[in-house]
PDB file as gemmi writes it, atoms N, CA and C in Angstrom:
CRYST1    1.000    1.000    1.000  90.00  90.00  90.00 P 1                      
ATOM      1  N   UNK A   1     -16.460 -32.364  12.493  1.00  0.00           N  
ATOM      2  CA  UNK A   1     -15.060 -31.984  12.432  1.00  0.00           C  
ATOM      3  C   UNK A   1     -14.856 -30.753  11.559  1.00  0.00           C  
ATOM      4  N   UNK A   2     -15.253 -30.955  10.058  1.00  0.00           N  
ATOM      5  CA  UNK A   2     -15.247 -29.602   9.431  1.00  0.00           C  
ATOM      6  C   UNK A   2     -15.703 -28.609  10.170  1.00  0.00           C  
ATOM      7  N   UNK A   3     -17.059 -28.324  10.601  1.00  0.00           N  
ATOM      8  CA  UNK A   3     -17.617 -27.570  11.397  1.00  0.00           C  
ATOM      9  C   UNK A   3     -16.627 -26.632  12.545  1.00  0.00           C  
ATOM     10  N   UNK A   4     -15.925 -27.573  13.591  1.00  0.00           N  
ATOM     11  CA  UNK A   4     -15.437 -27.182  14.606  1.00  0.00           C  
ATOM     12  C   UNK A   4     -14.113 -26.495  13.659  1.00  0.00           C  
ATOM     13  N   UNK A   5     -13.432 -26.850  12.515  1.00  0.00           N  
ATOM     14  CA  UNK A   5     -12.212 -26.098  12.363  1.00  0.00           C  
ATOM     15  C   UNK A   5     -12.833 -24.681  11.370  1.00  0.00           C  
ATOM     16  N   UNK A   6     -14.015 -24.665  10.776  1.00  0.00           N  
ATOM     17  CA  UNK A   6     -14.336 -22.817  10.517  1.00  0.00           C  
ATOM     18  C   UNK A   6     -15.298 -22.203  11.748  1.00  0.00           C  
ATOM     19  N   UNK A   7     -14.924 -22.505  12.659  1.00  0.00           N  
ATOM     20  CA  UNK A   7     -15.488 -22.168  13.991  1.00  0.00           C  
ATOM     21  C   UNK A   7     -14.162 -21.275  14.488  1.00  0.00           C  
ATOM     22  N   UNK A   8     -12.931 -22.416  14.615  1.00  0.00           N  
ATOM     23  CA  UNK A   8     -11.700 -22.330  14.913  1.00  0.00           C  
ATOM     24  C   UNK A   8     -11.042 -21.121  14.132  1.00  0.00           C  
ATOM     25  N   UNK A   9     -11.441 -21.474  12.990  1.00  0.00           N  
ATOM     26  CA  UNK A   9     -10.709 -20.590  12.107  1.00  0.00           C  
ATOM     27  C   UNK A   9     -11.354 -18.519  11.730  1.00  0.00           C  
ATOM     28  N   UNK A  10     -12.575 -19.259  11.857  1.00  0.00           N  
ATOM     29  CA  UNK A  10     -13.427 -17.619  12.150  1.00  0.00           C  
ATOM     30  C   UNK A  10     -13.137 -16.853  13.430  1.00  0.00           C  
ATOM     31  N   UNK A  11     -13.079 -17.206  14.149  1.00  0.00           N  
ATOM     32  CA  UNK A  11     -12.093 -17.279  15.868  1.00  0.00           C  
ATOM     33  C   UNK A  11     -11.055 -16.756  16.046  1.00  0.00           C  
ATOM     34  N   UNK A  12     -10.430 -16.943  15.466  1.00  0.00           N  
ATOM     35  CA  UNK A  12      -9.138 -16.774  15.121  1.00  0.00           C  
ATOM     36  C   UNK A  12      -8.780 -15.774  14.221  1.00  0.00           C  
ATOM     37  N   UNK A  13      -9.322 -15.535  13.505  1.00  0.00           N  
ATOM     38  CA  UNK A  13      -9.170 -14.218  12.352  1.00  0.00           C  
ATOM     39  C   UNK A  13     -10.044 -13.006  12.935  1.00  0.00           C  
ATOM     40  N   UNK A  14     -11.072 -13.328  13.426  1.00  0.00           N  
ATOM     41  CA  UNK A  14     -12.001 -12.435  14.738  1.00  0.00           C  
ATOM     42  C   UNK A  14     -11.778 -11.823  15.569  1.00  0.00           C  
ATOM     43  N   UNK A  15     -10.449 -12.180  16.227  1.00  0.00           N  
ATOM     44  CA  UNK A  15      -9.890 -11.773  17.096  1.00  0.00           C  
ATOM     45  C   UNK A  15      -8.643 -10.913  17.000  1.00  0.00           C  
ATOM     46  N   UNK A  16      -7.883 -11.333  15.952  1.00  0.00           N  
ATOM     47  CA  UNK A  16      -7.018 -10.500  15.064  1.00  0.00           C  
ATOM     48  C   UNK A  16      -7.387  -9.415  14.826  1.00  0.00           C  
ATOM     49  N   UNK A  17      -9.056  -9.237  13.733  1.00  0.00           N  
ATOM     50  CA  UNK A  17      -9.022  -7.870  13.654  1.00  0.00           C  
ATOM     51  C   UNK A  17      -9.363  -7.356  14.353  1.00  0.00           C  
ATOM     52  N   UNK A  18     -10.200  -7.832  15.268  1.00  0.00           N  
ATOM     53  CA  UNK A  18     -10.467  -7.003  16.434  1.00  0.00           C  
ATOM     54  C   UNK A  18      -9.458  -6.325  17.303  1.00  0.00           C  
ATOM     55  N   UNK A  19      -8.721  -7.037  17.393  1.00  0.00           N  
ATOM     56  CA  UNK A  19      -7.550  -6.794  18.351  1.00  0.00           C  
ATOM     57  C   UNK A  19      -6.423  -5.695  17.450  1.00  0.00           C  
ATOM     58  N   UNK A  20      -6.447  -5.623  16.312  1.00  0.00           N  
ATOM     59  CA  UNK A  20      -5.744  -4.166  15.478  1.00  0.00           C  
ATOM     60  C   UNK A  20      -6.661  -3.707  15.343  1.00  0.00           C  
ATOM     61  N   UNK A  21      -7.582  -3.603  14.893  1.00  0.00           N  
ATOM     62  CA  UNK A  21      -8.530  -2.338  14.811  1.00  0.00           C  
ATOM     63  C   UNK A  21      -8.301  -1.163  16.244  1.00  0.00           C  
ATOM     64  N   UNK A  22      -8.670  -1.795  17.364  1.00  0.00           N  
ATOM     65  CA  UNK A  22      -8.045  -1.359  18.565  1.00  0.00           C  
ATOM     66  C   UNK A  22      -7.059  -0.762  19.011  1.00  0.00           C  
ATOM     67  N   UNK A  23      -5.931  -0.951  17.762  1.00  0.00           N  
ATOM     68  CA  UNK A  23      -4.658  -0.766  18.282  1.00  0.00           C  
ATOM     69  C   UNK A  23      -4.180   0.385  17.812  1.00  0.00           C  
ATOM     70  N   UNK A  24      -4.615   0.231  16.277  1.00  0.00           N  
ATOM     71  CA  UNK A  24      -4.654   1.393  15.221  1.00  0.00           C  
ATOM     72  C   UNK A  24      -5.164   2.935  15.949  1.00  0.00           C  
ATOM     73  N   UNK A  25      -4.782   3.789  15.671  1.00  0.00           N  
ATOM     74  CA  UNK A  25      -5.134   4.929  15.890  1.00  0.00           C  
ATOM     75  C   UNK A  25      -5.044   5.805  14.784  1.00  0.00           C  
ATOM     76  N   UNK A  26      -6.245   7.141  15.247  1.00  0.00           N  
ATOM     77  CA  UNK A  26      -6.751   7.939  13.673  1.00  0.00           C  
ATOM     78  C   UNK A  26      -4.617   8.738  13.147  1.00  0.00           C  
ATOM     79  N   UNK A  27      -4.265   8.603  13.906  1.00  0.00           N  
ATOM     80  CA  UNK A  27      -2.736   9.273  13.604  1.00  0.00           C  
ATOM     81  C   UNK A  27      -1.944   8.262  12.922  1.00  0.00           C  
ATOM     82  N   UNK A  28      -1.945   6.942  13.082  1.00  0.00           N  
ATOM     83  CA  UNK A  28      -1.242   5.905  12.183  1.00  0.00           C  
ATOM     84  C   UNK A  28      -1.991   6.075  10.632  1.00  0.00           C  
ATOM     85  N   UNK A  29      -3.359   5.641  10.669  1.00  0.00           N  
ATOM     86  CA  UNK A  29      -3.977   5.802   9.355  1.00  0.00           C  
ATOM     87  C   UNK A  29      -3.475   6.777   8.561  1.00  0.00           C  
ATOM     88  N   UNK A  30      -3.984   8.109   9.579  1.00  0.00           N  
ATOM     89  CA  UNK A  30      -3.526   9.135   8.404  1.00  0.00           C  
ATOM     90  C   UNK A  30      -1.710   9.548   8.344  1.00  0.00           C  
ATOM     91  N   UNK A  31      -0.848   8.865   9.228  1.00  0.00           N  
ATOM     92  CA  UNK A  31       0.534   8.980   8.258  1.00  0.00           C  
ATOM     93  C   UNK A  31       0.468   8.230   7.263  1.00  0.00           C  
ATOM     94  N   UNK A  32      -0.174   6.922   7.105  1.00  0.00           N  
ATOM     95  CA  UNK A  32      -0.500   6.214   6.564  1.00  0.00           C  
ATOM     96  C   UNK A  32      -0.485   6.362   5.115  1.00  0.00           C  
ATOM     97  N   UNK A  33      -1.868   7.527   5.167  1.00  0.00           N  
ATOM     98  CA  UNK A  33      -2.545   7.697   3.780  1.00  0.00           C  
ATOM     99  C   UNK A  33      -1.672   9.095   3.184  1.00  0.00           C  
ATOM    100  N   UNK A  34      -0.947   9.508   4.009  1.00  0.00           N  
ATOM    101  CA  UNK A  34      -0.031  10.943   3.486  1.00  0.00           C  
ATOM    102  C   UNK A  34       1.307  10.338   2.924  1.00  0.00           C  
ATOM    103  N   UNK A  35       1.821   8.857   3.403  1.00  0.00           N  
ATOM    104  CA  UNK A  35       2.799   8.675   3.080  1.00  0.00           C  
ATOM    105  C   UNK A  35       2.663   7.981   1.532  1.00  0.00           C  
ATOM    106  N   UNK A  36       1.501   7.508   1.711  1.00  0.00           N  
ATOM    107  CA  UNK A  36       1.110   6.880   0.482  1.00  0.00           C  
ATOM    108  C   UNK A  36       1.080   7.844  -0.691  1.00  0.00           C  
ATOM    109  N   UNK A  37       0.377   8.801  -0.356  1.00  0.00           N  
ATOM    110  CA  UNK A  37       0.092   9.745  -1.709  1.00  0.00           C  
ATOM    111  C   UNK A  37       1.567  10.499  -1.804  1.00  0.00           C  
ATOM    112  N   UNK A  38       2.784  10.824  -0.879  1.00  0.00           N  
ATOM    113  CA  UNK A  38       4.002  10.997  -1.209  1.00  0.00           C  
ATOM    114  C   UNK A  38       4.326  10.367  -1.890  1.00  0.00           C  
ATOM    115  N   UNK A  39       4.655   9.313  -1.937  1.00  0.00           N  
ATOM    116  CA  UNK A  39       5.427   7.678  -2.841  1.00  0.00           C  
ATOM    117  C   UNK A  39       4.624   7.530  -4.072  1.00  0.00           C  
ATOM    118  N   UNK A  40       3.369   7.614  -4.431  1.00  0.00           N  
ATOM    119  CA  UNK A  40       2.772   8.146  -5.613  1.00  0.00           C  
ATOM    120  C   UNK A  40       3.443   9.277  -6.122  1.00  0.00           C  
ATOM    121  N   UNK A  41       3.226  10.254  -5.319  1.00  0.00           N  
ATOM    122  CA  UNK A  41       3.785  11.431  -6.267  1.00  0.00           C  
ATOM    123  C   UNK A  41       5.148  11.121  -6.738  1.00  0.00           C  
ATOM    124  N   UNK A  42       5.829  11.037  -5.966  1.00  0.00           N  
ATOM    125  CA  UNK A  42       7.282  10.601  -6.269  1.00  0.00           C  
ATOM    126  C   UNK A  42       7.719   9.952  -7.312  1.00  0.00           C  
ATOM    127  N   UNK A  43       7.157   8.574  -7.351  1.00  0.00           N  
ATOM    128  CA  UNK A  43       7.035   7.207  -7.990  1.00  0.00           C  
ATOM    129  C   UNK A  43       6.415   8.237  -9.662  1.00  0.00           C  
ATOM    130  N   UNK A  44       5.399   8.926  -9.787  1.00  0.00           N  
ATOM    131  CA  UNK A  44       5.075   8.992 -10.905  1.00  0.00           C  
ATOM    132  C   UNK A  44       5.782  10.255 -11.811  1.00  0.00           C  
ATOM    133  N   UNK A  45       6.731  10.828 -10.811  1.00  0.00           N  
ATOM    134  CA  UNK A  45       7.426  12.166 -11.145  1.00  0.00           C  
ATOM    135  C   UNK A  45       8.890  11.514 -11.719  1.00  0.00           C  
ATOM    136  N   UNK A  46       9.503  10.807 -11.022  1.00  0.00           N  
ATOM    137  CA  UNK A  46      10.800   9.867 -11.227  1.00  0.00           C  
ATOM    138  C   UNK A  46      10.359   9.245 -12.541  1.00  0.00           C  
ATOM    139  N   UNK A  47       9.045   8.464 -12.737  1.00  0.00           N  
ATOM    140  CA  UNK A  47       9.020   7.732 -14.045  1.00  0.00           C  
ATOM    141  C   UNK A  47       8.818   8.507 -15.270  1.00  0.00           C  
ATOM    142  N   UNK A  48       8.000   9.782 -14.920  1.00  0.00           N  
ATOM    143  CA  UNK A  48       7.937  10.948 -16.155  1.00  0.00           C  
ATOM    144  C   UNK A  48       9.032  11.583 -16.635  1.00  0.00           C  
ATOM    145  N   UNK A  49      10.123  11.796 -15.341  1.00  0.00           N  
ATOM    146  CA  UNK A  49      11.381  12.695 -16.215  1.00  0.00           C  
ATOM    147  C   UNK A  49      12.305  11.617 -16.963  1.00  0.00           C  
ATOM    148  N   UNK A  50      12.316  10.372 -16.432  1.00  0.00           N  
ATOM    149  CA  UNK A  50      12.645   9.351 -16.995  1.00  0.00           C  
ATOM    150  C   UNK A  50      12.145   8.791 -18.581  1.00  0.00           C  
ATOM    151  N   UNK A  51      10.943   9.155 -18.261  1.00  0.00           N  
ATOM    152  CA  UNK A  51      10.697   8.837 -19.469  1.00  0.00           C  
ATOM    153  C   UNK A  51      10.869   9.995 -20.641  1.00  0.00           C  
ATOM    154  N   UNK A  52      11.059  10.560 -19.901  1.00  0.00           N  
ATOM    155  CA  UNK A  52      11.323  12.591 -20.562  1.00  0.00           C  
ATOM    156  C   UNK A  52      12.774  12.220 -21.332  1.00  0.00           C  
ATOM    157  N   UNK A  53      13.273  12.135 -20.377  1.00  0.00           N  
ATOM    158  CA  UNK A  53      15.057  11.913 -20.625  1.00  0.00           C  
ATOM    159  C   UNK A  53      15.039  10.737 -21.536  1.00  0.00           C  
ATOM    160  N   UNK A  54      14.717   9.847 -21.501  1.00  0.00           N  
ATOM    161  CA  UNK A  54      15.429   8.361 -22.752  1.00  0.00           C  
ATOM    162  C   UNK A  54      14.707   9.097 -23.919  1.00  0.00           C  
ATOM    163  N   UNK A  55      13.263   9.743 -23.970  1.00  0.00           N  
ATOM    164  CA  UNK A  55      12.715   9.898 -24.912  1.00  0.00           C  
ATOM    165  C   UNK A  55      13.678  10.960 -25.949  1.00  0.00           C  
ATOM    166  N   UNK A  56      14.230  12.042 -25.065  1.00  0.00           N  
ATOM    167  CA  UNK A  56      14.834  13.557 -25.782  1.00  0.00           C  
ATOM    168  C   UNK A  56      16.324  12.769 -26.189  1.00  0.00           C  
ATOM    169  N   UNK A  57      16.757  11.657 -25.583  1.00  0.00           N  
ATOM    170  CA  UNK A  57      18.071  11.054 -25.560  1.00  0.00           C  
ATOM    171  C   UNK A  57      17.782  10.441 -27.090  1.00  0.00           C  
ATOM    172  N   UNK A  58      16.825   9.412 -27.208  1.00  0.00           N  
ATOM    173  CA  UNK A  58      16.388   8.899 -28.120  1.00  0.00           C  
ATOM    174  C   UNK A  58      16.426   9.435 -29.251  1.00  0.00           C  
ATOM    175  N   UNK A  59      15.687  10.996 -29.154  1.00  0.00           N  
ATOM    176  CA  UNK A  59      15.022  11.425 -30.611  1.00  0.00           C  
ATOM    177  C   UNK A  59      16.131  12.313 -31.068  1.00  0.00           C  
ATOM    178  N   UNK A  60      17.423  12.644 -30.103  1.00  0.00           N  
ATOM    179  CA  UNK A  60      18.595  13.293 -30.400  1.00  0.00           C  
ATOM    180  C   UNK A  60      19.291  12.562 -31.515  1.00  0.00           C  
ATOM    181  N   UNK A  61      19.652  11.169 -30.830  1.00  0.00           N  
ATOM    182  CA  UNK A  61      20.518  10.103 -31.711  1.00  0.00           C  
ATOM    183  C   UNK A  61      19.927   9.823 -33.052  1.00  0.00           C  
ATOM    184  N   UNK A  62      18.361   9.658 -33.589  1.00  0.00           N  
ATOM    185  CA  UNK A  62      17.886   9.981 -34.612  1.00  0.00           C  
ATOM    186  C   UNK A  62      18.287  10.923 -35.798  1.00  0.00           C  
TER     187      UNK A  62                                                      
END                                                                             
């Protein structure tokens, strides 16, 4: 019984990736990986002036 359900279950996840891997194309990946390194940049530019700004806000009120 164990046996037959990681049979079932390898089967089943086997076929999944197989079946996106397939589906995927080299043009999804790479919007993919361009959109990613946008939202990084972004994400770490927004938190620097942010942290720019409370910091100069901060050391004003001092």
């Amino acid at each position: 019984m164990f046996q037959n359900d990681i049979q079932i279950k390898s089967g089943v996840v086997g076929g999944t990736l197989l079946s996106t891997v397939f589906t995927i194309s080299l043009d999804d990946i790479l919007f993919t990986v361009i959109m990613a390194v946008i939202g990084a940049i972004v994400s770490f530019s927004v938190s620097t002036l942010l942290k720019w700004l409370f910091f100069k806000k901060r050391k004003k009120n001092t």
